[in-house]
Gaussian input, Z-matrix of N, CA and C with variables (Angstrom, degrees):
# hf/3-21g

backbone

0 1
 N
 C     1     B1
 C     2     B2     1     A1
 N     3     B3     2     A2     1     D1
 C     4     B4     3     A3     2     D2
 C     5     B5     4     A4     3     D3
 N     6     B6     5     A5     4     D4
 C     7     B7     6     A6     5     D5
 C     8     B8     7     A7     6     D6
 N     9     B9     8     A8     7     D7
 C    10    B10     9     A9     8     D8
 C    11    B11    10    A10     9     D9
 N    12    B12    11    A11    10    D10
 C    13    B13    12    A12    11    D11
 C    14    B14    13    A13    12    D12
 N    15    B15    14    A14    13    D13
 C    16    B16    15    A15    14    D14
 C    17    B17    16    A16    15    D15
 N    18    B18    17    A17    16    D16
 C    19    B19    18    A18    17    D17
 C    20    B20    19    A19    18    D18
 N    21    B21    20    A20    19    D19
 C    22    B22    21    A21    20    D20
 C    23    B23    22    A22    21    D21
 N    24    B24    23    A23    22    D22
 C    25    B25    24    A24    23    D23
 C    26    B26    25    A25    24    D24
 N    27    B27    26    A26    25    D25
 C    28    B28    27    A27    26    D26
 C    29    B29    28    A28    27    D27
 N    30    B30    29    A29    28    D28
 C    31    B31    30    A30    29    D29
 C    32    B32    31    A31    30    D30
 N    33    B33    32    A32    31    D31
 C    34    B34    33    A33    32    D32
 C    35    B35    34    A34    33    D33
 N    36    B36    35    A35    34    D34
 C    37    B37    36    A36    35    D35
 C    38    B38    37    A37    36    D36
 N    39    B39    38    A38    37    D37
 C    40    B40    39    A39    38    D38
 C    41    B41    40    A40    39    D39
 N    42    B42    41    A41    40    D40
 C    43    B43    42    A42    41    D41
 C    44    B44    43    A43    42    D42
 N    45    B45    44    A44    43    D43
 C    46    B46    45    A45    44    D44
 C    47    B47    46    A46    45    D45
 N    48    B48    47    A47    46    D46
 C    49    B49    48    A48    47    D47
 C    50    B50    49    A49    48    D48
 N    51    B51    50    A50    49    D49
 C    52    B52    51    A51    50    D50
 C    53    B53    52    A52    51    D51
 N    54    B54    53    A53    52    D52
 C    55    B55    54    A54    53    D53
 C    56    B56    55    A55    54    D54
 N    57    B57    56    A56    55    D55
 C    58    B58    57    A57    56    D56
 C    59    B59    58    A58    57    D57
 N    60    B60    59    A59    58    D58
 C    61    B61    60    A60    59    D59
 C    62    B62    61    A61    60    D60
 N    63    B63    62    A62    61    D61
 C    64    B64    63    A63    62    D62
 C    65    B65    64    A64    63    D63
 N    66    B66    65    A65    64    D64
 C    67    B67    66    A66    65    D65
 C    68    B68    67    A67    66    D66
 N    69    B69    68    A68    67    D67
 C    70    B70    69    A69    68    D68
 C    71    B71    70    A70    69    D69
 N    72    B72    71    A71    70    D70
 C    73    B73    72    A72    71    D71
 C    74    B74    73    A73    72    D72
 N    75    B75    74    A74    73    D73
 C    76    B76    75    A75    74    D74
 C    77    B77    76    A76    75    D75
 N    78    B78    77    A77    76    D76
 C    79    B79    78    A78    77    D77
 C    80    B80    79    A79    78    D78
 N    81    B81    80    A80    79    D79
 C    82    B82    81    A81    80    D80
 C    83    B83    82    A82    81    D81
 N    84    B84    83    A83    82    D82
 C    85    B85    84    A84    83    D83
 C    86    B86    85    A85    84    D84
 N    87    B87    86    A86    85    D85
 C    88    B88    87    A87    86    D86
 C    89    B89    88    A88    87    D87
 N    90    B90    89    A89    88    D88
 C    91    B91    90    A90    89    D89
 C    92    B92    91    A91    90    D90
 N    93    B93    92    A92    91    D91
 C    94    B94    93    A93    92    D92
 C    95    B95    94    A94    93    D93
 N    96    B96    95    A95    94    D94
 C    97    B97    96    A96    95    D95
 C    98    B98    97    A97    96    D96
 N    99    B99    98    A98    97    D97
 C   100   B100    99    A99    98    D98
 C   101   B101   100   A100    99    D99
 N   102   B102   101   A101   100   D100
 C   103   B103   102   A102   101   D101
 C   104   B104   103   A103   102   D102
 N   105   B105   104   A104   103   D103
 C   106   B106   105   A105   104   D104
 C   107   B107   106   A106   105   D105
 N   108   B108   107   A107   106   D106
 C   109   B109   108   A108   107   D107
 C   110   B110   109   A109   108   D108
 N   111   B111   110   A110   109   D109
 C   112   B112   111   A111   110   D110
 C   113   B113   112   A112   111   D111
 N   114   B114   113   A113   112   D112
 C   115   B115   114   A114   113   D113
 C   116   B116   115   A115   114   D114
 N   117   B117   116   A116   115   D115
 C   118   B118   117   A117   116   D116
 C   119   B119   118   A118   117   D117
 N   120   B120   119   A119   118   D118
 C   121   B121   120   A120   119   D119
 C   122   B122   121   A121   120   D120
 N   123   B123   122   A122   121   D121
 C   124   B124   123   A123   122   D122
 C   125   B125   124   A124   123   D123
 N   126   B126   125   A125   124   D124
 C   127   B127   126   A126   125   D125
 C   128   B128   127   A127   126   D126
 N   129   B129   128   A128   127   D127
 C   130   B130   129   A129   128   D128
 C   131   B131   130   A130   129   D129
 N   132   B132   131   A131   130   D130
 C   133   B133   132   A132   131   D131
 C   134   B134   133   A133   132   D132
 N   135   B135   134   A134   133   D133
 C   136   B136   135   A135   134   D134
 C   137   B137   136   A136   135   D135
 N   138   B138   137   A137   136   D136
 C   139   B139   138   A138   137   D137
 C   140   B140   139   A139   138   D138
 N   141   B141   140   A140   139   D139
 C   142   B142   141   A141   140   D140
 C   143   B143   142   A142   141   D141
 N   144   B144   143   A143   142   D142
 C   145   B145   144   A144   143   D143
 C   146   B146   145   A145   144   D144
 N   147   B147   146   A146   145   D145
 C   148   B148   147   A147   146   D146
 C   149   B149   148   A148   147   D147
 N   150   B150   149   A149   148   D148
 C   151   B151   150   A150   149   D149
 C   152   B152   151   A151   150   D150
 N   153   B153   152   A152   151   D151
 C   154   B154   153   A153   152   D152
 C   155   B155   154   A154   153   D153
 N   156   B156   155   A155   154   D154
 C   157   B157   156   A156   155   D155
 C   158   B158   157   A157   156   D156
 N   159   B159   158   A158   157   D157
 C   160   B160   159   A159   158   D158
 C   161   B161   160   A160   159   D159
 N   162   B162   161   A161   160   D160
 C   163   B163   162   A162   161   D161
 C   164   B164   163   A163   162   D162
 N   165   B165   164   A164   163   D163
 C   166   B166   165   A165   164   D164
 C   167   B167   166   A166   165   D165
 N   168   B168   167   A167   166   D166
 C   169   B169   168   A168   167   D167
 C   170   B170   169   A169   168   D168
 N   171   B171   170   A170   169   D169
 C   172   B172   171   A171   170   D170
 C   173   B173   172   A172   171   D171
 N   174   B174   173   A173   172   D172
 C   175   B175   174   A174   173   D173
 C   176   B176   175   A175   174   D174
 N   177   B177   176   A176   175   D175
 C   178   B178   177   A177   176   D176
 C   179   B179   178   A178   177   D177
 N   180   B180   179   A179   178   D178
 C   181   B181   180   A180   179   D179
 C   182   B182   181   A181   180   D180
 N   183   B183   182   A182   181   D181
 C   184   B184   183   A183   182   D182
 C   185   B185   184   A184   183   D183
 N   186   B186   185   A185   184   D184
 C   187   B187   186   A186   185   D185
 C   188   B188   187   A187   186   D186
 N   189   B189   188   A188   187   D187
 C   190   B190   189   A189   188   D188
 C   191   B191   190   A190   189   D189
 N   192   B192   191   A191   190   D190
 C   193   B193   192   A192   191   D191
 C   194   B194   193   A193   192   D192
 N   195   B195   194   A194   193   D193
 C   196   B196   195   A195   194   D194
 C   197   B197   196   A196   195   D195
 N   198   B198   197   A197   196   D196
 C   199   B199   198   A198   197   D197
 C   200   B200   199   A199   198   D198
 N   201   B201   200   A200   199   D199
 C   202   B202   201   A201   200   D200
 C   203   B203   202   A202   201   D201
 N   204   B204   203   A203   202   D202
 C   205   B205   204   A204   203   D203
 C   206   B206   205   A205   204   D204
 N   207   B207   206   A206   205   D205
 C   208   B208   207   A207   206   D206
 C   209   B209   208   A208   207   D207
 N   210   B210   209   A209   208   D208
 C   211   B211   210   A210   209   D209
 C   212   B212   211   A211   210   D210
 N   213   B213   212   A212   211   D211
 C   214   B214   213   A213   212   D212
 C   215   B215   214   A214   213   D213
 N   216   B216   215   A215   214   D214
 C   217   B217   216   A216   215   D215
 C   218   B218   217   A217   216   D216
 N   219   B219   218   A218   217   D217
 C   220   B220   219   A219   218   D218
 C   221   B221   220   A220   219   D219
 N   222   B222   221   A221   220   D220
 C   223   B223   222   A222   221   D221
 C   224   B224   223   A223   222   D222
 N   225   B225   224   A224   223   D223
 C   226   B226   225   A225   224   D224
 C   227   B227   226   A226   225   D225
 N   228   B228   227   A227   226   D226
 C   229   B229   228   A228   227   D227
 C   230   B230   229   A229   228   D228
 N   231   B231   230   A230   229   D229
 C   232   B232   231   A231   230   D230
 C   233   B233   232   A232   231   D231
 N   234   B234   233   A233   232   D232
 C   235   B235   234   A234   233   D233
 C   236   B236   235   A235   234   D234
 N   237   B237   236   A236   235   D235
 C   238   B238   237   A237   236   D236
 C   239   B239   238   A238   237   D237
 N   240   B240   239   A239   238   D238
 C   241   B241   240   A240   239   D239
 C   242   B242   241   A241   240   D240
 N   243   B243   242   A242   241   D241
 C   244   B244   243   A243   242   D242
 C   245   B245   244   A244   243   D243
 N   246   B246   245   A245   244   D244
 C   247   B247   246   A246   245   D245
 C   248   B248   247   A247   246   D246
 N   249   B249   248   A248   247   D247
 C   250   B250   249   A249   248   D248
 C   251   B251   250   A250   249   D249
 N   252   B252   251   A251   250   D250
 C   253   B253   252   A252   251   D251
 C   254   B254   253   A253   252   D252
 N   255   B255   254   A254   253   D253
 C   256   B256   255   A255   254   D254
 C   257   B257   256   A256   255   D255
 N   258   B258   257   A257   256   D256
 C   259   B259   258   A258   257   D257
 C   260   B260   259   A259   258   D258
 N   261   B261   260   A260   259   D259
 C   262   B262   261   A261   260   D260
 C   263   B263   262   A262   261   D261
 N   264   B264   263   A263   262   D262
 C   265   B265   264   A264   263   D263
 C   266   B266   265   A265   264   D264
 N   267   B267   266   A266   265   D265
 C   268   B268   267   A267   266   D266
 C   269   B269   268   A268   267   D267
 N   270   B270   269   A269   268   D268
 C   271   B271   270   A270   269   D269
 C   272   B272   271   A271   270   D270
 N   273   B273   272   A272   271   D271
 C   274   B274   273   A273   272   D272
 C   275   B275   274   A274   273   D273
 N   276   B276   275   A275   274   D274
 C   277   B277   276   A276   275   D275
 C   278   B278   277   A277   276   D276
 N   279   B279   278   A278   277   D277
 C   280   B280   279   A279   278   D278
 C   281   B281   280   A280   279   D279
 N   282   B282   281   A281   280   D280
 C   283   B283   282   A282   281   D281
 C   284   B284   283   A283   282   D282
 N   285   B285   284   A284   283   D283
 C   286   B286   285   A285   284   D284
 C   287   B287   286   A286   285   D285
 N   288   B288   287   A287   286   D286
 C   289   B289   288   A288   287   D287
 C   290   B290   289   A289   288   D288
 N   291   B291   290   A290   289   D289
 C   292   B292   291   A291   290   D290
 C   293   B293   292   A292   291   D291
 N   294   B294   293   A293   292   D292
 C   295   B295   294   A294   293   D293
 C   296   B296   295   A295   294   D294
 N   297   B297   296   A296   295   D295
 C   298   B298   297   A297   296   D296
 C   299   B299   298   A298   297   D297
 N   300   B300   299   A299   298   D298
 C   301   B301   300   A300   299   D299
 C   302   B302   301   A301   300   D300
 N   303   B303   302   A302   301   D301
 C   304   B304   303   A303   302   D302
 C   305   B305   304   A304   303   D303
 N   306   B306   305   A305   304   D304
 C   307   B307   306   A306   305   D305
 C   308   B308   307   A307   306   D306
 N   309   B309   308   A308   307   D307
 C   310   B310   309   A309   308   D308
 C   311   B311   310   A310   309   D309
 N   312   B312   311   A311   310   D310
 C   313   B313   312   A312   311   D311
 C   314   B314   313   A313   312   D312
 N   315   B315   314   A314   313   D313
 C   316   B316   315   A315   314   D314
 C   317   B317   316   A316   315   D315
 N   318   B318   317   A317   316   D316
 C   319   B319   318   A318   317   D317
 C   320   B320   319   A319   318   D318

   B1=1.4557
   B2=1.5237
   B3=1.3655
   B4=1.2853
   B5=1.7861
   B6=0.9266
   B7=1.5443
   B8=1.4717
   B9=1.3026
   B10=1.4322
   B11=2.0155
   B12=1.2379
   B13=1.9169
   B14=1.2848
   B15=1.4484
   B16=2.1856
   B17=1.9478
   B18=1.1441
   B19=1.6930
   B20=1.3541
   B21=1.2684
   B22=1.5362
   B23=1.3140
   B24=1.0914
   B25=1.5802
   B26=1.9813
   B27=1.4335
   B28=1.4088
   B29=1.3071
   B30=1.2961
   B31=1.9431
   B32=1.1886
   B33=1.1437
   B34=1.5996
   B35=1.4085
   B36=1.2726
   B37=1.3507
   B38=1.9119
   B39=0.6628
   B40=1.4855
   B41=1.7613
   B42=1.4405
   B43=1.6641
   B44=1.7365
   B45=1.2529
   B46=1.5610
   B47=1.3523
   B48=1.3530
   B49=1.3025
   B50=2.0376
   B51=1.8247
   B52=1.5561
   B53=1.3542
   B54=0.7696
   B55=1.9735
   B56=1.2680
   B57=1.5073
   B58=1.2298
   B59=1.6546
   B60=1.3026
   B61=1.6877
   B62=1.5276
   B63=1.5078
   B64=1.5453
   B65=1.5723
   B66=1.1023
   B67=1.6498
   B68=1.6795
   B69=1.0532
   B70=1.4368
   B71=1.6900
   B72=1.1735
   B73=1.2638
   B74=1.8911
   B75=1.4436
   B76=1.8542
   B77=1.3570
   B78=1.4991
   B79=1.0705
   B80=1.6751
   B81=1.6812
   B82=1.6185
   B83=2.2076
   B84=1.3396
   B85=1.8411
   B86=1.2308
   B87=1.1017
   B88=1.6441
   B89=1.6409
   B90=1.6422
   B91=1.5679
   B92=1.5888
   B93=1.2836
   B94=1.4423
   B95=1.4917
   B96=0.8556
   B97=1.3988
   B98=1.6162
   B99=0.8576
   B100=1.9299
   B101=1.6545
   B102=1.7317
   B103=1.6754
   B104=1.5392
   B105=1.1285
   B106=1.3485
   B107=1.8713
   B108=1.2032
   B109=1.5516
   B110=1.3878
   B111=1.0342
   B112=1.7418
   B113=1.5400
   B114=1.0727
   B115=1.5195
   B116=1.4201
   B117=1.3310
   B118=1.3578
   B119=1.3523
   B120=1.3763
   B121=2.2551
   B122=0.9870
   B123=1.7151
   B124=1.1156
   B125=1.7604
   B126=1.6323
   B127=1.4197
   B128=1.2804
   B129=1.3525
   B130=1.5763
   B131=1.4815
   B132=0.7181
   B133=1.7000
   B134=1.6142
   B135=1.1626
   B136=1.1784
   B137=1.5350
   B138=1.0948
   B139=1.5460
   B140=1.4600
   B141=1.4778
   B142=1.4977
   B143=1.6293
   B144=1.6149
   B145=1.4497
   B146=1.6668
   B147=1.0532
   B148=1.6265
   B149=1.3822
   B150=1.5595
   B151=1.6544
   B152=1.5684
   B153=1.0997
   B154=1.0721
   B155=1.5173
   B156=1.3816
   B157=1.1413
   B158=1.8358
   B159=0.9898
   B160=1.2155
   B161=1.6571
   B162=1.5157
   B163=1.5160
   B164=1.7143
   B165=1.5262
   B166=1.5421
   B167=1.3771
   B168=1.2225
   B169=1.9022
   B170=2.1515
   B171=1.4218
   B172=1.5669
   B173=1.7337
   B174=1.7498
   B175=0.7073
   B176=1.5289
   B177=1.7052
   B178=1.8329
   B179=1.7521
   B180=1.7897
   B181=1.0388
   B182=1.6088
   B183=1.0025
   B184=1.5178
   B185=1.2544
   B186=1.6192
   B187=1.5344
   B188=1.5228
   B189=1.3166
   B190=1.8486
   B191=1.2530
   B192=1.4129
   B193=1.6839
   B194=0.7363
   B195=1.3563
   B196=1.1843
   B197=1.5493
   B198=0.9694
   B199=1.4170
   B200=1.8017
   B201=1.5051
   B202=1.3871
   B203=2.0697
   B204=1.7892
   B205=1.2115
   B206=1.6144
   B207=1.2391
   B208=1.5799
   B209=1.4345
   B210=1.4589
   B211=1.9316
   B212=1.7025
   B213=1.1300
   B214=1.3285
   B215=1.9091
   B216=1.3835
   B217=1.9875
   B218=1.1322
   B219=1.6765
   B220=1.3859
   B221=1.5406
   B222=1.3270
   B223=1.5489
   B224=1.2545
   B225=1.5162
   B226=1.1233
   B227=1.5896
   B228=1.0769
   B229=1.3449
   B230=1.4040
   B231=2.1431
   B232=1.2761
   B233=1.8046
   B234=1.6299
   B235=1.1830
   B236=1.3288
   B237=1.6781
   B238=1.2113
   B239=1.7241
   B240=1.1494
   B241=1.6636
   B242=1.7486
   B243=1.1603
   B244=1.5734
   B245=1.4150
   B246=1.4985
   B247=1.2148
   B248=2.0643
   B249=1.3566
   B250=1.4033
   B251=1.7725
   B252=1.3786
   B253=1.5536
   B254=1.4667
   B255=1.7624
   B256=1.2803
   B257=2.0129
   B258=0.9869
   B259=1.8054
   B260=1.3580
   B261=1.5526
   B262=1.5392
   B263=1.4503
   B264=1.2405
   B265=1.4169
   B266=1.2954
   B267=1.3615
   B268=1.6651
   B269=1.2263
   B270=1.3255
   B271=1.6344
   B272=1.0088
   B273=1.9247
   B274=1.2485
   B275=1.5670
   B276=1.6735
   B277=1.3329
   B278=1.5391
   B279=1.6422
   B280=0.6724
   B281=1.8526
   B282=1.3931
   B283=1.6403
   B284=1.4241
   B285=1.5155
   B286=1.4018
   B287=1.5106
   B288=1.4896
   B289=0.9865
   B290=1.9490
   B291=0.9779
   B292=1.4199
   B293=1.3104
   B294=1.3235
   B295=1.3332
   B296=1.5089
   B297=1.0426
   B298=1.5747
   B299=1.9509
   B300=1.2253
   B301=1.2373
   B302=1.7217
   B303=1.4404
   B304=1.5789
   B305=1.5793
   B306=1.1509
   B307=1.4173
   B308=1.2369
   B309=1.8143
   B310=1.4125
   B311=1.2779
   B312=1.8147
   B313=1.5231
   B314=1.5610
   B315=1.0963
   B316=1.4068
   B317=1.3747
   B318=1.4186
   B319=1.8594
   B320=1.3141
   A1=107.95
   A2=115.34
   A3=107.99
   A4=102.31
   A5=120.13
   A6=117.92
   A7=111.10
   A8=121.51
   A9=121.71
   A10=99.49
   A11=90.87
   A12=121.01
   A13=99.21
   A14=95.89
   A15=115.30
   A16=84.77
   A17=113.08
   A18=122.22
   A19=97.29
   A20=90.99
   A21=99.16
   A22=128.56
   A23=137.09
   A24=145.98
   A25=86.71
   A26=126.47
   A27=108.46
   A28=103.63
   A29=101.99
   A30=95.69
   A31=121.98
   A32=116.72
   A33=102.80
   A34=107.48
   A35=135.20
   A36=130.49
   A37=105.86
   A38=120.22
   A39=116.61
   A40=115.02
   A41=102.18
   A42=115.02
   A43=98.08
   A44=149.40
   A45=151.10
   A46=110.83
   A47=136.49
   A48=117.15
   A49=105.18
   A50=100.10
   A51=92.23
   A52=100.54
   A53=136.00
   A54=113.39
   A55=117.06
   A56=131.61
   A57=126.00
   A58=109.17
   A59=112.33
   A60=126.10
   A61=92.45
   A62=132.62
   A63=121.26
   A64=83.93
   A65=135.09
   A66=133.07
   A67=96.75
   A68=138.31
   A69=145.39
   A70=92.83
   A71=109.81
   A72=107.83
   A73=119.18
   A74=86.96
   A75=99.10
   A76=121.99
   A77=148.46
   A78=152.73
   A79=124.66
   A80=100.73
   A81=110.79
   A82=77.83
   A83=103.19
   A84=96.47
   A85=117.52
   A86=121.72
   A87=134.68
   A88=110.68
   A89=88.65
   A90=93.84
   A91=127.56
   A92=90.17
   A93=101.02
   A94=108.85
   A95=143.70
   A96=146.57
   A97=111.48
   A98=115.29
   A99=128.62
   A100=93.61
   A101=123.11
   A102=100.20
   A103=94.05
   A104=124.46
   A105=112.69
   A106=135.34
   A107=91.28
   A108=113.38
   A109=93.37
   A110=144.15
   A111=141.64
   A112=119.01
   A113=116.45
   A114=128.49
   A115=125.50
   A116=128.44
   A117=129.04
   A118=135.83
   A119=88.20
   A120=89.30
   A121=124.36
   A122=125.49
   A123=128.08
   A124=105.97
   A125=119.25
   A126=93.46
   A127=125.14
   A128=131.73
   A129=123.46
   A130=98.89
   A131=131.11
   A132=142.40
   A133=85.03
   A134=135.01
   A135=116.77
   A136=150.33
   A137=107.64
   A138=130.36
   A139=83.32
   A140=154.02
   A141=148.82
   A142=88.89
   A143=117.90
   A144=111.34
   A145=107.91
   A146=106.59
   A147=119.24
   A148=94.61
   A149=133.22
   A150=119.99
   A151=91.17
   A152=147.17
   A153=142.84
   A154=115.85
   A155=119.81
   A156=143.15
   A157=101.18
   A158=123.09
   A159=117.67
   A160=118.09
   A161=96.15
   A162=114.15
   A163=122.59
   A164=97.53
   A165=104.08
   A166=119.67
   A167=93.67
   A168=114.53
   A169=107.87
   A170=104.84
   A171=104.05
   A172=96.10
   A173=144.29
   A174=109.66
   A175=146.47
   A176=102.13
   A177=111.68
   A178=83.78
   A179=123.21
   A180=101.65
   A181=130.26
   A182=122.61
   A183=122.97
   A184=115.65
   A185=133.73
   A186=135.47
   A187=111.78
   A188=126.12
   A189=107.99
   A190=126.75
   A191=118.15
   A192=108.71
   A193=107.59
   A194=152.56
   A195=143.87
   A196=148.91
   A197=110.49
   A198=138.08
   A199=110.92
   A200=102.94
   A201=111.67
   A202=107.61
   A203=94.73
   A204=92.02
   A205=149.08
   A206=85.66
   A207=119.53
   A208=113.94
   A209=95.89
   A210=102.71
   A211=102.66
   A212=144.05
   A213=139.32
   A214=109.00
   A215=85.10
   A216=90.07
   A217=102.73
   A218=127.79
   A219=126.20
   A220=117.86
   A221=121.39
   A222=128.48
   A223=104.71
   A224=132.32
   A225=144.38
   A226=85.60
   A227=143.91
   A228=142.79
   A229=130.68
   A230=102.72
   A231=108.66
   A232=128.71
   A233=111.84
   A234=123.36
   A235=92.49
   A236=121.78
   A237=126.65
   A238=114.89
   A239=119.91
   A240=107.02
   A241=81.90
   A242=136.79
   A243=104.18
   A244=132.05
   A245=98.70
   A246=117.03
   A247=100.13
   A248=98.01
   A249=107.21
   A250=103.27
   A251=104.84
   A252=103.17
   A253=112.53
   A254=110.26
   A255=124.45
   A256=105.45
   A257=90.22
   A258=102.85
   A259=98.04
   A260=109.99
   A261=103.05
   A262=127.20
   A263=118.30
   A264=144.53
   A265=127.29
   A266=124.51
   A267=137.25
   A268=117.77
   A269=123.67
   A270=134.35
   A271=109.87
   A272=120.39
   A273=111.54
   A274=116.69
   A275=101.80
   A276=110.39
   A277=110.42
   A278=127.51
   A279=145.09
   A280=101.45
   A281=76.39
   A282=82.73
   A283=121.48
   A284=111.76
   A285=133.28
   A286=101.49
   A287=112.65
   A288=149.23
   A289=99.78
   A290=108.35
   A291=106.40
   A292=134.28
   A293=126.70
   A294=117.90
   A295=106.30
   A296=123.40
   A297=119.88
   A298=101.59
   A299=112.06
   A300=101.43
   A301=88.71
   A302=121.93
   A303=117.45
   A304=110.27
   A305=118.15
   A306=110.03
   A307=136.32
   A308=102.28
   A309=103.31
   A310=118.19
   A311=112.93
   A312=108.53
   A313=118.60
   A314=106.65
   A315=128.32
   A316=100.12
   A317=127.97
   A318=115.01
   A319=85.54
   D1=144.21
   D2=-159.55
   D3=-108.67
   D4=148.48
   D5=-174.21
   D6=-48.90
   D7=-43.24
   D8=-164.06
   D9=-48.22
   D10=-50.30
   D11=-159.72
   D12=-55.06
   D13=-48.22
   D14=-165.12
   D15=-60.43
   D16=-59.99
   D17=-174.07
   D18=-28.96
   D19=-75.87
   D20=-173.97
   D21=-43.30
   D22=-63.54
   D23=173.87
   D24=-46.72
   D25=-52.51
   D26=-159.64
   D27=-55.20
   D28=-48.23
   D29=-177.27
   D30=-65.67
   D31=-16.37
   D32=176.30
   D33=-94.75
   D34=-31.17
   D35=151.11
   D36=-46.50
   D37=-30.67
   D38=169.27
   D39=-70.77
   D40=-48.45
   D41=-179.66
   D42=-67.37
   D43=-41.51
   D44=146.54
   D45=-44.27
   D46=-29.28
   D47=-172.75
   D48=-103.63
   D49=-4.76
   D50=167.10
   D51=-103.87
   D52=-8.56
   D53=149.81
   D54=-79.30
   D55=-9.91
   D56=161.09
   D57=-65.60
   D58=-47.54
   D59=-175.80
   D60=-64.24
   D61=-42.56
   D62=-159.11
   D63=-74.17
   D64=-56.38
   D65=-148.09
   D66=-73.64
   D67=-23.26
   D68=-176.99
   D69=-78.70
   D70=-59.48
   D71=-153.40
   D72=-83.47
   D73=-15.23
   D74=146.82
   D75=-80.17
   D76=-33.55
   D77=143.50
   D78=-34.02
   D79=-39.59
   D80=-164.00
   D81=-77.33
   D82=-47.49
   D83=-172.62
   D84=-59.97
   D85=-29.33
   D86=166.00
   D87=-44.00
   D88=-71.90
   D89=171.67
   D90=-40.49
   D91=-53.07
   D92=-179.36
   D93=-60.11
   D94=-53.50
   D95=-171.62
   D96=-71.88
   D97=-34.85
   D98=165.92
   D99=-61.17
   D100=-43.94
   D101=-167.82
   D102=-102.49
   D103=34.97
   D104=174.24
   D105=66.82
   D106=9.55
   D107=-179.38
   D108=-77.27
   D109=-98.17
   D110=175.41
   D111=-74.33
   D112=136.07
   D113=150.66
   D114=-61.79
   D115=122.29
   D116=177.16
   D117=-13.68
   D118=-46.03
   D119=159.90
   D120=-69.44
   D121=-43.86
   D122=-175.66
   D123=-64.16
   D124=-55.33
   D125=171.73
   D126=-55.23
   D127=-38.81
   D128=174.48
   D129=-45.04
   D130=-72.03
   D131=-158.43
   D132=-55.32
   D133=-70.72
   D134=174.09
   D135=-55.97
   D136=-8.04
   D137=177.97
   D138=-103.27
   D139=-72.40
   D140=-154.99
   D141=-43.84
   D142=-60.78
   D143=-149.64
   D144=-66.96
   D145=-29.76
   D146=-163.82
   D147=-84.88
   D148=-19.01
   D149=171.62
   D150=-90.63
   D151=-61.20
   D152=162.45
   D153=0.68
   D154=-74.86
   D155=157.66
   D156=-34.02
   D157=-52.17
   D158=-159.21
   D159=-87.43
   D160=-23.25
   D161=-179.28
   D162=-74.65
   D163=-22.37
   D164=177.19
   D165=-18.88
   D166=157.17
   D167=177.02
   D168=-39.94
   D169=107.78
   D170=-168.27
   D171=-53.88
   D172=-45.90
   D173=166.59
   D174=-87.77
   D175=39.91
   D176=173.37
   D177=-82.50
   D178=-60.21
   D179=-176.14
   D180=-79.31
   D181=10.57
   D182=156.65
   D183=-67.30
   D184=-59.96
   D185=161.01
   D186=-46.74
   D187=-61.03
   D188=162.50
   D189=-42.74
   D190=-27.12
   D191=175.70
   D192=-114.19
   D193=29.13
   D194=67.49
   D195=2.59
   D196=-54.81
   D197=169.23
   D198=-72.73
   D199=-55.48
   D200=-176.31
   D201=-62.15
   D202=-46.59
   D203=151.25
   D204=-7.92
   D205=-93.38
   D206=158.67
   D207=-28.55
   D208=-57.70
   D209=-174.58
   D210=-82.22
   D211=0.10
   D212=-179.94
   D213=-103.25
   D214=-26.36
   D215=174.87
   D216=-79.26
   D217=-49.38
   D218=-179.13
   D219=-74.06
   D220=-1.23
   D221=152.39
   D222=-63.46
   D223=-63.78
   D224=-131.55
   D225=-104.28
   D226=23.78
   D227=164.83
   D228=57.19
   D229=12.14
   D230=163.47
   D231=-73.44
   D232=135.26
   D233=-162.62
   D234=-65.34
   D235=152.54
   D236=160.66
   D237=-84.50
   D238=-164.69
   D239=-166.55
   D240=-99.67
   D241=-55.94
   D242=-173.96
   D243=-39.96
   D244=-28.42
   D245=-166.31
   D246=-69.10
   D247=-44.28
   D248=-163.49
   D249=-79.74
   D250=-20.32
   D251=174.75
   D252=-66.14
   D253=-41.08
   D254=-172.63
   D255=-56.76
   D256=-46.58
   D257=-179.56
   D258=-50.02
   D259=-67.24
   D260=-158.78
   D261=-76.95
   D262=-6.32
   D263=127.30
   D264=-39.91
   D265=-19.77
   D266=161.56
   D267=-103.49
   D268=-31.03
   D269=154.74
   D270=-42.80
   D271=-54.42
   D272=-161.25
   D273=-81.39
   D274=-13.51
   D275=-176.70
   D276=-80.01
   D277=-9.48
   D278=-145.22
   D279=-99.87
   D280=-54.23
   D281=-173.12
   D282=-80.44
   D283=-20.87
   D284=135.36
   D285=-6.04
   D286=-113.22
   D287=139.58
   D288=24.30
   D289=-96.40
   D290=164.97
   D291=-46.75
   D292=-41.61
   D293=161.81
   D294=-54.72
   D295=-57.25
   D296=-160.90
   D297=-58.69
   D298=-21.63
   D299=-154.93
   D300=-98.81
   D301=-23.78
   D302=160.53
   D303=-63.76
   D304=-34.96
   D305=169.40
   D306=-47.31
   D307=-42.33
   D308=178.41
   D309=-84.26
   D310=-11.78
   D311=165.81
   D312=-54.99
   D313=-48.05
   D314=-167.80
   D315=-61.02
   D316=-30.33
   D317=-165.29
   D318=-77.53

């Protein structure tokens, strides 16, 4: 699976889990307003701000999950590609290195 694709499916598993959060979080105001914790404006006003919140610019949250990304591979101790260029750039110097030095056994 190629990163672009993996991106993709994350965000939209992300875009499904904020209409899961919007539909929860109209229910949790419902509740609330049935036990008397908020008054009807205040949940509107509170459900508006929290979709608000949720509606942001799709690519503010593409660069955050992205980013968050980033910080969960480098938890998990996956190399980034500079990192992996740098390696294979020492491999190659590596094996360099050894051939030449079987060579001079061999003369």
């Amino acid at each position: 699976m190629d990163a672009n694709n993996f991106l993709k499916q994350m965000l939209l598993m992300g875009i499904g889990t904020t209409s899961f959060v919007a539909d929860k979080i109209r229910e949790v105001s419902e509740e609330w307003v049935k036990e008397g914790r908020l008054n009807p404006d205040q949940a509107k006003a509170f459900v508006e701000d929290l979709m608000h919140q949720l509606r942001t610019d799709p690519s503010e949250w593409e660069s955050q999950f992205q980013r968050q990304f980033r910080n969960i591979m480098q938890d998990f101790g996956v190399a980034r590609q500079p990192e992996m260029d740098e390696l294979r750039g020492r491999i190659d110097r590596l094996e360099r290195q050894v051939r030449d030095l079987e060579n001079k056994l061999w003369r």
